[in-house]
N, C-alpha and C positions, 0 to 999 in steps of 0.2 A: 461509516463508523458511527454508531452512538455519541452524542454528542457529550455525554461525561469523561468519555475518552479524550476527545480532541480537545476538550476543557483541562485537564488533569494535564494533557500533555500540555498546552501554553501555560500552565503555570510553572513548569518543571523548565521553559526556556526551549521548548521542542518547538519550530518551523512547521507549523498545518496550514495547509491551506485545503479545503475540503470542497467535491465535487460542486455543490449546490454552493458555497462562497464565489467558485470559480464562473457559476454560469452554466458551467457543464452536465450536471446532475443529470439532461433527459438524454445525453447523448447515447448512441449506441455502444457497449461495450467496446467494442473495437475502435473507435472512435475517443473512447475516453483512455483507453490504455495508449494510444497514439499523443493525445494530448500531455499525460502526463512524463511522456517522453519531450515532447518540444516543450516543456517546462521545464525539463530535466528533475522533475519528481519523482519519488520511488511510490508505488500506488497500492495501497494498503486494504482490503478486502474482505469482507466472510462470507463472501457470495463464490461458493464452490465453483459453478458453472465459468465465473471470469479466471478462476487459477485455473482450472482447465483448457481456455482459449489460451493465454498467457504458456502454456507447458506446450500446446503445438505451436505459436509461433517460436518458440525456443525450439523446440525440432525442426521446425523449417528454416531456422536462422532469421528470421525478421526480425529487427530490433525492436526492446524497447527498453527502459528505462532501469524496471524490476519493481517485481512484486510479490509480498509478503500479505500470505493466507492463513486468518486464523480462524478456525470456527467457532462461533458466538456460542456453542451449548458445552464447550469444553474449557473456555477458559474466562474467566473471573472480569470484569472493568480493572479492577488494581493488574490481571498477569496479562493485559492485554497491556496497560500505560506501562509495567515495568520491561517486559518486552521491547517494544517499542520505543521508551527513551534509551535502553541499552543500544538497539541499534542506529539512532539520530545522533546518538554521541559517542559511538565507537566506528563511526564508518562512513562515508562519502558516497554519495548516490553516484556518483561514477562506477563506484566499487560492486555495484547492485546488475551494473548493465548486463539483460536477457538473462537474469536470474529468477526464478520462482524459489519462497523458503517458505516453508511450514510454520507456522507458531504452536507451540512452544518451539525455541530456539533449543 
């Protein structure tokens, strides 16, 4: 995610912690979707290609955590953070598990 996003979001009180904070950044796709499962994070994306991984392992039942895809050429930095902290503070990453959602909400 751009990083005025994840900016916007810690000033609003939002929980990021972001791949390349984590260390994780070079991991493989799959590898980082598994990670942000044993962190119990929900894994936030505009890279098409990872919501499409994420949507077959939800067809094959593999867990993970959930993840919320928005594409960067349709939606603003502000409806990306308002997005976004509506869902940090209307719901519980539990509540996400082996979920794929679209943004806009």
């Amino acid at each position: 995610m751009p990083g005025p996003i994840t900016e916007q979001l810690r000033r609003r009180g939002v929980d990021v912690l972001t791949a390349a904070e984590d260390g994780s950044a070079r991991l493989p796709d799959d590898e980082l979707l598994e990670r942000a499962r044993t962190l119990g994070r929900l894994l936030v994306t505009m890279d098409i290609r990872f919501r499409a991984m994420a949507e077959d392992w939800q067809r094959t039942g593999r867990p993970f955590a959930g993840l919320v895809f928005g594409h960067g050429r349709r939606m603003s930095i502000g409806d990306f953070v308002v997005q976004l902290e509506l869902i940090a503070m209307a719901s519980d990453v539990a509540d996400w598990t082996d979920i794929v959602e679209r943004l806009p909400l």
